[in-house]
N, C-alpha and C positions, 0 to 999 in steps of 0.2 A: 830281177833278183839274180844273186850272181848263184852259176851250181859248183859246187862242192862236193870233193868226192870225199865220202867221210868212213872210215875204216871202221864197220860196226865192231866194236869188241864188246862181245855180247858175252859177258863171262858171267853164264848162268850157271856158276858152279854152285850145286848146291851143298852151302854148310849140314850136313847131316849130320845129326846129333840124335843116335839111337838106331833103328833098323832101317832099311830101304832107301841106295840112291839112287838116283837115275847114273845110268851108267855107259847106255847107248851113245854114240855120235853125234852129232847134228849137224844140219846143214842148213843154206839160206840160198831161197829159190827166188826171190826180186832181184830186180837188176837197174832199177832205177828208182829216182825220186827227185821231186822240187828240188831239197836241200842235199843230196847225194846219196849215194848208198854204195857200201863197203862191204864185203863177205869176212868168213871167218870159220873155220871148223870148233866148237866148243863143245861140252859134254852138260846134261843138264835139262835140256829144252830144245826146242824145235823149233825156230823161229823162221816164217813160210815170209813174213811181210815185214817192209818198216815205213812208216809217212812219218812222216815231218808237217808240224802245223803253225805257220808263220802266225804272229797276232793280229789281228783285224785291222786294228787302230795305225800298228807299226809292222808290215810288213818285212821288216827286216828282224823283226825279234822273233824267237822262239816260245810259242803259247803249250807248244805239248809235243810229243813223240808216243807215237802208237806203233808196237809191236803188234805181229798178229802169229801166235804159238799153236799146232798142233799137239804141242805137251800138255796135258792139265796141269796146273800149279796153281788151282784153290785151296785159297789156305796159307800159302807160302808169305815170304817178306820180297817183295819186289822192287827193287832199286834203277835208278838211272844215274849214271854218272857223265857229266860233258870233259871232253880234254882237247886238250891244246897241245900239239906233241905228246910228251911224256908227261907233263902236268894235268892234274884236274882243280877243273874251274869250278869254285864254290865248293855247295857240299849236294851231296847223292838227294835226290828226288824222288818221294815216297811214288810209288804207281800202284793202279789198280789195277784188278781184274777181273774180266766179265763171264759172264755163265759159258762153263767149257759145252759146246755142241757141236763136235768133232773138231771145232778150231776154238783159241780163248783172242779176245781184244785185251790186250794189256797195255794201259793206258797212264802215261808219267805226264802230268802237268808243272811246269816250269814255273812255278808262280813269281819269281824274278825275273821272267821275260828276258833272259839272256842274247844279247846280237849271235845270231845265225853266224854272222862271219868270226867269229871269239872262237868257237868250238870245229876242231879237223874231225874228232872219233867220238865214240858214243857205247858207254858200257852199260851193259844190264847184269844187275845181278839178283837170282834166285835163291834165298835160303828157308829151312826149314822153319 
């Protein structure tokens, strides 16, 4: 599999709508992956990890992307967006989230198995 360095744009800005944003900085402390990995300063969340999970059957396609957040964001709307340059490819990918116990798994399944090689960057976004 070929590696790709993919520019996470992890734009976990959250739409706040009523009291309380998060307001702090964040930062991202992996430094590799299968499919690549990209940094980014964002406001929102705290994103410590990302994997990339090829499909079983097709290697070369994308089965999910897993963040891993020291932010809690139970509760929130969770999105994944793929791009191509300045383009995004399809449309945003509902993702879940797992019980916050000092870190949360936030987990976006690609259920159109998109080719690994289609997408350079990778957006997440958190709203209220």
């Amino acid at each position: 599999m070929r590696k790709r360095t993919l520019g996470a744009i992890l734009l976990a800005g959250l739409a706040v709508s009523g009291a309380g944003a998060f307001t702090a900085s964040n930062t991202f402390t992996a430094t590799s992956n299968v499919a690549g990995y990209g940094a980014d300063a964002v406001t929102g969340a705290t994103i410590t990890a990302i994997t990339y999970t090829p499909l079983v059957a097709d290697p070369s396609k994308l089965a999910s992307v897993t963040f891993t957040s020291s932010t809690d964001v139970t509760g929130k709307t969770i999105k994944l967006t793929l791009r191509s340059g300045s383009s995004v490819l399809g449309s945003a990918y509902s993702c879940t989230a797992g019980a916050f116990v000092v870190t949360q798994t936030l987990t976006c399944a690609t259920a159109d198995n998109p080719l690994i090689s289609a997408f350079d960057s990778v957006g997440l976004t958190v709203t209220q």
